[in-house]
N, C-alpha and C positions, 0 to 999 in steps of 0.2 A: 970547907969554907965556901962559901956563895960569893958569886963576884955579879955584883949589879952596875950596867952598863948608863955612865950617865949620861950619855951622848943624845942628842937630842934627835925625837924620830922622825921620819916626814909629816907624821901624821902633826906630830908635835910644832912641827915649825911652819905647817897649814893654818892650823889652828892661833900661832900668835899671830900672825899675818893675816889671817880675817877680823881676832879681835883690834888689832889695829887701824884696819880700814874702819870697822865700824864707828871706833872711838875718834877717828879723823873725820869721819861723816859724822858723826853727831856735833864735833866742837865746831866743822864747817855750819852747822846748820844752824845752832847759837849763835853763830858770828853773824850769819843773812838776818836771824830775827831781831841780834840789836841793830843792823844797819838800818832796817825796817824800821823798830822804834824812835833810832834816833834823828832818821830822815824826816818820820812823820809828824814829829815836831818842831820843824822848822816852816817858819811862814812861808808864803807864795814870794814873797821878796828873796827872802835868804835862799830858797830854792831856785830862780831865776839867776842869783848870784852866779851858782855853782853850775848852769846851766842844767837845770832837771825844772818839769813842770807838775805839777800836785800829781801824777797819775804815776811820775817815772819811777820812782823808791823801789815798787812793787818786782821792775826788771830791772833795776840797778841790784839788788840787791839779790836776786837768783840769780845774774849772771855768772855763770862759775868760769876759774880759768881751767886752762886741758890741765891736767894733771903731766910733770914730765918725767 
């Protein structure tokens, strides 16, 4: 009888920890393009509101936090 070891292997647990980071970098990267869309539609008033000026969106929105 064959006995198949289910235990997960380094390579295996490399492997979901890359697809992770990438699928965490990609929803990060969705979330800067709607901040980007949703910033870029607010007037020059509503933005001064919040303190940003028509150019800021661009590095509001790429600023990333550290990761902890």
């Amino acid at each position: 009888m064959a006995f198949y070891d289910m235990s997960q292997t380094a390579t295996s647990k490399r492997l979901g920890r890359m697809v992770t980071q990438l699928v965490s970098s990609l929803m990060a990267w969705r979330e800067e393009c709607a901040t980007r869309d949703v910033l870029g539609k607010l007037t020059d008033h509503e933005l001064n509101d919040i303190g940003l000026l028509r150019g800021d969106p661009d590095q509001v929105s790429s600023a990333r936090q550290p990761d902890d």
